[in-house]
N, C-alpha and C positions, 0 to 999 in steps of 0.2 A: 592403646586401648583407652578408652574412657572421653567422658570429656573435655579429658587433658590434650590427648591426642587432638580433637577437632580445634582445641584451640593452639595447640603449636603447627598446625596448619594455615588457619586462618593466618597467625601472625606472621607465619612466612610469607605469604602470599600478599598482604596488608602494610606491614612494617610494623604496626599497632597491635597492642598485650589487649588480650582479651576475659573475660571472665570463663571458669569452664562450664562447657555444657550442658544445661540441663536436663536434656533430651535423651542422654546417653551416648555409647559410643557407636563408629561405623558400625555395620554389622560387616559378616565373613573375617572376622579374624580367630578363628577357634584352632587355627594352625592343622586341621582335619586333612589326610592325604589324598592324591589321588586316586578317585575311583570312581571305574566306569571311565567315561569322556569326559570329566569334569577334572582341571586340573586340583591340585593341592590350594589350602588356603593358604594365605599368610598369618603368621600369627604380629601382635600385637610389638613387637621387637623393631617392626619396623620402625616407631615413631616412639614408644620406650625402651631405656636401656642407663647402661651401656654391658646388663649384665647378659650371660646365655642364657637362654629360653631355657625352664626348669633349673637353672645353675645357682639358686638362693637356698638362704636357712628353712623357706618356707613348707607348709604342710599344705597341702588342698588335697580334698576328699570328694567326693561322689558317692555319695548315701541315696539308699530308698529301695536302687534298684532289683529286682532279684534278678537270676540264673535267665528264667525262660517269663515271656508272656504269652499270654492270652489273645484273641482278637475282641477289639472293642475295653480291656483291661485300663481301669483308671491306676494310674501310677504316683504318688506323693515322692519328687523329686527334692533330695539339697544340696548347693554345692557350697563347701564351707570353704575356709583358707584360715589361717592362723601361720604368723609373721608380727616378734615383736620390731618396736619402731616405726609401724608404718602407720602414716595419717590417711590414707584412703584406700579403699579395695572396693574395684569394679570386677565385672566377668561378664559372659557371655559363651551361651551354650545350644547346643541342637540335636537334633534325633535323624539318626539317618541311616536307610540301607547300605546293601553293599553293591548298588550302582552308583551311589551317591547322592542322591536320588528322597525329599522328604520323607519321613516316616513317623506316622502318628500326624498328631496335635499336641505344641504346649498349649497352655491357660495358665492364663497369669493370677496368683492367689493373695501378693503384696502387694494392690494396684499403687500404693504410691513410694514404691522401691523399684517394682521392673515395670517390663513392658516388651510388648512383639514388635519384633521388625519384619522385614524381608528379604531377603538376599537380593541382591541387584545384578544386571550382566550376566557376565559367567556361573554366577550362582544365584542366576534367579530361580523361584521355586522354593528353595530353601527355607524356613523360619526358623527363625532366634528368638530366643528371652535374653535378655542384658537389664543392669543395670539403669536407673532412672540417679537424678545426682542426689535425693534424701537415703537412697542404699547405698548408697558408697563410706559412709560413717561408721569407721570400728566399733563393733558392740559385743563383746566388752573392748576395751582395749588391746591390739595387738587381732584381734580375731572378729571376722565377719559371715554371715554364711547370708544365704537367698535361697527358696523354697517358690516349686512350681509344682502345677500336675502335668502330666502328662499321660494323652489316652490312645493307645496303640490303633493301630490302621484296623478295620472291620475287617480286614482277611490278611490273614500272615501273607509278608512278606519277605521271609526269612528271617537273618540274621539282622538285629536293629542295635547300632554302636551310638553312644552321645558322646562328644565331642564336646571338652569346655577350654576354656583359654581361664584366665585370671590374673588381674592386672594388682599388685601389693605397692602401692606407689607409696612417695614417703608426705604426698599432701601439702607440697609447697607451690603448686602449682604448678609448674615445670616439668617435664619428662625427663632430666635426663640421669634422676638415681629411683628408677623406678623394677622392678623385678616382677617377671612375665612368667606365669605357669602353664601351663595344660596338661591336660590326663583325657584317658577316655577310658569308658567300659560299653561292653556290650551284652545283649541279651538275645538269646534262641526262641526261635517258635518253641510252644508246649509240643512236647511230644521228640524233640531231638533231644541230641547229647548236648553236652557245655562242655566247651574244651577250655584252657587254662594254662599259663604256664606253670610245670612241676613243682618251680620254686616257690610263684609269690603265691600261688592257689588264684589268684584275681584275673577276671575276663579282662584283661586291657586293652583289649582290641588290634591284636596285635602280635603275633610269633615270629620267630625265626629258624632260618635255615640251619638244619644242627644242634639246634634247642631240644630241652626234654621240655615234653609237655603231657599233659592229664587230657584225658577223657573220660566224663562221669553221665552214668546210664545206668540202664537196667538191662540185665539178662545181656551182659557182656561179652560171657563167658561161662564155662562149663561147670570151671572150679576156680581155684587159689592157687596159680605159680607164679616163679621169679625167675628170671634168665639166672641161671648155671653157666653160659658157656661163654666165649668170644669165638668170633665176632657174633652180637646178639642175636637173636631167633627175628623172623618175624610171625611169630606162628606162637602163643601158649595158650593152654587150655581149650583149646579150640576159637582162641581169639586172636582175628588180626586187623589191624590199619590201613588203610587205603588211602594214599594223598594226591587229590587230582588238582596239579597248579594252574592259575589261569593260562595257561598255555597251550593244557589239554593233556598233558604228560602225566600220567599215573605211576605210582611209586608206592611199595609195601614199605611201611615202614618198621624199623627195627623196635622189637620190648625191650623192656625189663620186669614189665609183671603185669600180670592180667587177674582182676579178679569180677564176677557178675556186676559189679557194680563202680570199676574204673577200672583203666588198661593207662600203664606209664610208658609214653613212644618219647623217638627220636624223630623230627622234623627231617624226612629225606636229603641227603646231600643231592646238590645241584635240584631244587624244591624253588621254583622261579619265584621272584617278588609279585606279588601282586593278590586276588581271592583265589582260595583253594578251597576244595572240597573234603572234608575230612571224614570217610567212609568207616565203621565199625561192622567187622565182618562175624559171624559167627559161624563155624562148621562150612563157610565159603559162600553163605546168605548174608547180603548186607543187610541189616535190623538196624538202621541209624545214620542219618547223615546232620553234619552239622557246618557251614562255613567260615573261614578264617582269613583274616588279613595278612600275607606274610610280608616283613617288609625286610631292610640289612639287619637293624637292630631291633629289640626287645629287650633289655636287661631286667634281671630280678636277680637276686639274693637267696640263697636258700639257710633256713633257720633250722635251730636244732630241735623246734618243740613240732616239724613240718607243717607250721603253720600261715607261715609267711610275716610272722612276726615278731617281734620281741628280738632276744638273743641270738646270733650270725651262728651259722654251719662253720665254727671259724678256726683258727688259732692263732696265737700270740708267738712270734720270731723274736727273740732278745740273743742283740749281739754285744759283749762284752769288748771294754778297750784292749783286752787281746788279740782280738777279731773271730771268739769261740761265739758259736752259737749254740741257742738252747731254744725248743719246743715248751709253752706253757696252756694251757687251757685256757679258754673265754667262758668256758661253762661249766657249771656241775649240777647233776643230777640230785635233786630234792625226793627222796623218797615220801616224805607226808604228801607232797603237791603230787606228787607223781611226773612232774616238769622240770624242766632242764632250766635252770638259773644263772644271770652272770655272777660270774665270778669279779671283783673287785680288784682291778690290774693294779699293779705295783708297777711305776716307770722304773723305780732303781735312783741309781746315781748318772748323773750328769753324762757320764762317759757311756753309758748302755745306749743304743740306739734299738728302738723297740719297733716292729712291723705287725700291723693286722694283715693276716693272709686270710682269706674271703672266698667262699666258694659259694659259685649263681651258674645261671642257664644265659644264653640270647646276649653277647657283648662282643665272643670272639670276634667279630665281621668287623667293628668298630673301627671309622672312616679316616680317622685325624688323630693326634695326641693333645693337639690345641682344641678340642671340642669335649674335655673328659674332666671331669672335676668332682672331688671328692671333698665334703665336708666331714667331719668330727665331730660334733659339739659345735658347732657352726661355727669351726672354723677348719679351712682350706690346709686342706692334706695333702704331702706330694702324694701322687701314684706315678709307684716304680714299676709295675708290671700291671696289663689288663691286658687277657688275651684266655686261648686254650688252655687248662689244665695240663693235657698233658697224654695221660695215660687212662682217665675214664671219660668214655663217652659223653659226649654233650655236656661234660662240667665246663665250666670257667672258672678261671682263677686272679682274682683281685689282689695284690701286692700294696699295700699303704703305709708311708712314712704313718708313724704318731706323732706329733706336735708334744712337745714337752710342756706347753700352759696347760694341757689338758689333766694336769693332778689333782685331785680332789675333787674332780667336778660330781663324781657319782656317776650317776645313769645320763648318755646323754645318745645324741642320734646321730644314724651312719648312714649321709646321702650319699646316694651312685648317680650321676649325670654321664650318660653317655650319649654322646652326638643329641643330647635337645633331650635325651629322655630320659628318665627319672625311675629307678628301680623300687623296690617297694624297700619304704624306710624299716632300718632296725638298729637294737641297743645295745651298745655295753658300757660298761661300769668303771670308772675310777677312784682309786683313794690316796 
């Protein structure tokens, strides 16, 4: 991505080193999937690396957006990234239905940072904002972000996901210790539900099969229940789910609690990849539809505060040179705050071998063991186990070596990389 990319193309194609490009990068690499007849992008991995897509210490965000828009709705977009050590960061991002298909208009607000392209070929139609080479300059240090508008189509066109890549390169010119992001989020017509995974709370654009996920609306439901029983109801308070996959195959799916204003489902098993339709029933009247991309994965993380952030749903595994093990807390409840706090680990001595056990939604499926990578504190942690929980529905359950540098560091962050995707970051504490 960037243009770094155009010029370690030229020079292959040349023999001769070139300056990089001013211009910006290709467009179509937002790494966006297929949808509709339009295959998948590639993202920027092809010509930087040599690390995996989402697989660095890096943060990048998607700000501005809300839940649901408007038709004709001006939108104040940012896509930030923050990554120390890096001398340049490019990106490039877009707005798009769920045929794949443009959606809206950007407008460019930093004319001499970005700039509009067009998608070419296979994705023409398409527009982008990317990077021009004066926004590629960390401001401040380690951190850059880029700010666009963006104004929604004059008649809903359902469900509208943005698509960003982001290039953290190290600014030596050369692509090949360069580290590649993307994220997406998406937004509903006014007037539908927002679906979300249960875990991270965030529209990512993106569910999976067996995943718990949220759905938030009005006049949900009747009243306030929780599944009591196994195997789960699909039916409380007069509220149930309906999942129609692109395939055409409809499916109830399972609760665990319904209240007027969200209902917490299971993603039907055998729930094909591709758009689905996500129906909210009430009394056996559907009052709400909203669309959803399902694909194999999704990972998210779930947190103790159910917020999607901060402190892991977790526990701490210390096993002693006898080979006894002992259950410890990652959290403790703060009565003043009213919030669940990390607790400040203690690795022990030398001979303790410690484990973060991690519970999230959307990973069981997970393709490879060579596509899964876990940071600490940005630094690479084995994972011993990433799969099914077990015995509650739709959990997952993460198994992670601790690294023993990690003492004293304090608070530091717990990335989940699975198969290229990036679960929503959270923290805990060392001393």
């Amino acid at each position: 991505m960037g243009g770094l990319a155009l010029a370690a193309i030229f020079q292959a194609l040349t023999g001769s080193a070139v300056q990089a490009n001013v211009t910006g990068p290709p467009s179509s690499r937002t790494g966006a999937p297929n949808l509709g007849v339009i295959a998948a992008e590639p993202n920027c991995t092809a010509c930087h690396g040599p690390f995996l897509v989402n697989g660095g210490p890096g943060e990048i965000s998607l700000s501005g957006l809300p839940p649901v828009y408007t038709p004709g709705q001006e939108i104040a977009v940012t896509v930030s990234i923050t990554q120390s050590g890096r001398g340049r960061f490019g990106f490039e991002a877009m707005a798009l239905e769920d045929l794949g298909r443009r959606a809206g208009e950007l407008r460019v607000t930093e004319a001499t940072r970005t700039r509009l392209v067009e998608g070419q070929g296979a994705f023409g139609g398409r527009q982008y904002i990317q990077h021009l080479q004066p926004g590629t300059t960390p401001n401040p240090p380690g951190q850059n972000s880029w700010s666009f508008l963006w104004r929604a189509p004059a008649q809903s066109v359902g469900r509208v996901t943005f698509y960003v890549a982001v290039n953290a390169a190290d600014g030596t010119g050369g692509t090949g210790n360069d580290y590649i992001y993307t994220t997406s989020q998406s937004l509903q017509p006014a007037g539908s539900p927002v679906t979300a995974s249960a875990a991270s709370l965030v529209q990512t654009g993106s569910l999976t099969v067996e995943s718990i996920a949220t759905l938030f609306g009005a006049n949900l439901s009747d009243g306030v229940a929780a599944a009591a029983t196994t195997p789960l109801p699909v039916e409380l308070a007069g509220a149930k789910i309906r999942v129609r996959d692109q395939a055409g195959v409809e499916r109830d799916a399972s609760l665990f609690f319904a209240a007027p204003s969200q209902i917490n489902y299971l993603i039907p098993r055998g729930t094909g990849n591709g758009i689905a339709t996500i129906s909210a029933l009430r009394n056996g009247t559907v009052i709400g539809s909203a669309t959803q991309l399902i694909e194999t994965v999704a990972p998210a993380l779930f947190t103790a505060n159910a917020t999607g952030q901060g402190v892991p749903a977790a526990v701490l595994l210390r096993r002693n040179a006898a080979g006894q093990d002992r259950i410890e807390p990652v959290t403790a409840f703060n009565s003043t705050t009213g919030r669940y706090e990390a607790v400040p680990l203690d690795l022990g001595p030398v001979s303790d071998q410690v484990f973060l056990i991690a519970f999230g939604s959307g990973f069981r499926n997970r393709v490879a063991n060579n596509n899964i990578a876990c940071l600490i504190g940005e630094v690479e942690s084995e994972v011993l186990f990433l799969g099914a929980q077990g015995s509650l529905e739709g959990v997952d359950q993460l198994n992670v070596r601790i690294p023993r540098n990690l003492a004293g560091r304090g608070e530091v962050p717990v990335q989940l990389n699975v198969n290229g995707k990036r679960a929503n970051t959270v923290t805990i504490n060392f001393r």
